[in-house]
N, C-alpha and C positions, 0 to 999 in steps of 0.2 A: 738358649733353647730355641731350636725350629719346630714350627709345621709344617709338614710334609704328608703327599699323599703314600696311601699304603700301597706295596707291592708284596706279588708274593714269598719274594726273599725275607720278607719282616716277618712272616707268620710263625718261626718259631718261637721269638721275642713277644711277640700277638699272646701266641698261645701260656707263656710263661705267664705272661700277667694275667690273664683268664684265671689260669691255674691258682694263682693267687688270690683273686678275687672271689672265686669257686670256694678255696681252702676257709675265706672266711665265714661262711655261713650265712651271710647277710647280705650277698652284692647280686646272687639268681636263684633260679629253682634248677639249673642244668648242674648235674654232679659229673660231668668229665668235660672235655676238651675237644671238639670236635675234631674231626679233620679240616685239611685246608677249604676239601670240595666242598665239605657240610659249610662251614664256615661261608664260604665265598659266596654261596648259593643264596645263603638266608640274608645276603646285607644287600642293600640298593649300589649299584655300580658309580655313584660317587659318594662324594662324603665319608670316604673313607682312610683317615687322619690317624699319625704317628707325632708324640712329640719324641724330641732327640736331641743329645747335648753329648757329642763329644764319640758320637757313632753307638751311644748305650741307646736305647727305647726305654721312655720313662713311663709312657701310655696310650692307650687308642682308643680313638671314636669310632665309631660308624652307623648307618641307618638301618632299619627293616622295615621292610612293607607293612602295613596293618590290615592289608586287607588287598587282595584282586580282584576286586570289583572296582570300574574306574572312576566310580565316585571317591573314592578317598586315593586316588594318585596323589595326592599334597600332603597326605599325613604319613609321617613315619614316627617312629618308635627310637628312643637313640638309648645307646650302649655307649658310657665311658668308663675306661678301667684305669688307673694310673697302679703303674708296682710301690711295692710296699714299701720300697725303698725311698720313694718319691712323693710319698702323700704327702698333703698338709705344705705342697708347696709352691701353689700356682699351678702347678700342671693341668691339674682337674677343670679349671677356671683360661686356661689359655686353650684347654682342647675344645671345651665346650662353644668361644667365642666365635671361633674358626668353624666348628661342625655348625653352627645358626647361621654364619655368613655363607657356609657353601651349600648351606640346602635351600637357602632363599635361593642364592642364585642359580638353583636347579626347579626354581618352582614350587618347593615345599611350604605350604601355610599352617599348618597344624604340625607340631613336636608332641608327640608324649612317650611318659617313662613308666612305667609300673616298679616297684620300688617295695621293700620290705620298713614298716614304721621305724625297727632298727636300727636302719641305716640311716643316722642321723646328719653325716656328713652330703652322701647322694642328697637327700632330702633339701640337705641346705644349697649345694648348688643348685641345686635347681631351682631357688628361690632366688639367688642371686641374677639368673638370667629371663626372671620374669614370669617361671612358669607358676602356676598355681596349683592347687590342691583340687582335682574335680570328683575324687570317690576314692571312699576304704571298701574293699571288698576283705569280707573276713573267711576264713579257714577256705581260701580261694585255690587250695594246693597243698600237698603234701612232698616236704623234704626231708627224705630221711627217714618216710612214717611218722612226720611230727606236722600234723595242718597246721599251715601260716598263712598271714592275712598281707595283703599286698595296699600300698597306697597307689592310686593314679595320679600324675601330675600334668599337666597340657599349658603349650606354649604356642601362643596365635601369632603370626607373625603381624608386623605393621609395616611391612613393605608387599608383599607377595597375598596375593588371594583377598584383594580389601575391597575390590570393587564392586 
């Protein structure tokens, strides 16, 4: 398996596993698939990571803003998806290692994820890479006409932003 940054040739393979992760119920609050512009528009211009074995896409990272205002330029928000065909097998855990190394070295000192209690596997990666639990926000959104409660989890870097 490589990582590699995304380009726009990968976005239908992007969008596949979105779609997938959508289908589940558990992985956002967005019920379709953007386009590439939507897409492109909403992620920070690095940190934007594909794993790949064998020319298939197994899954993707990438960051969003949390905010425009330039006090939080160092936080972003991160999105990993792995296809279903892939879960449960290091993908999730090699994408994530790579999206912390490339947002430090873009400057980023705050990670966070908002996450459905559900998703108990998201929930655990992100345990594995340090971040923690900072708030349950409950019936925070409606998916589907059914309000759901979202967890936040936040990851401080100890390289970037410590001074």
């Amino acid at each position: 398996m490589k990582i590699i940054s995304i380009d726009r040739d990968h976005y239908p393979d992007i969008s596949n596993i979105y779609k997938q992760g959508i289908d589940t119920g558990i992985a956002t609050f967005e019920i379709s698939v953007p386009s590439w512009e939507v897409w492109n528009e909403s992620k920070l211009p690095h940190s934007r990571l594909i794993a790949v074995q064998d020319d298939t896409v197994l899954g993707w990272a990438a960051l969003s803003k949390v905010s425009s205002r330039c006090v939080y330029e160092g936080v972003a928000e991160v999105s990993v998806y792995v296809s279903e065909n892939h879960r449960g097998k290091g993908v999730g855990k090699a994408l994530m290692q790579y999206l912390i190394e490339d947002s430090e070295a873009n400057g980023i000192w705050t990670l966070q994820s908002g996450m459905f209690p559900e998703n108990e596997a998201t929930i655990a990666l992100h345990e594995i890479f340090g971040f923690r639990m900072i708030g349950y926000r409950e019936r925070i959104g409606k998916l589907r006409g059914i309000w759901r409660d979202s967890v936040m989890m936040e990851r401080r870097s100890k390289v970037v932003g410590i001074d």
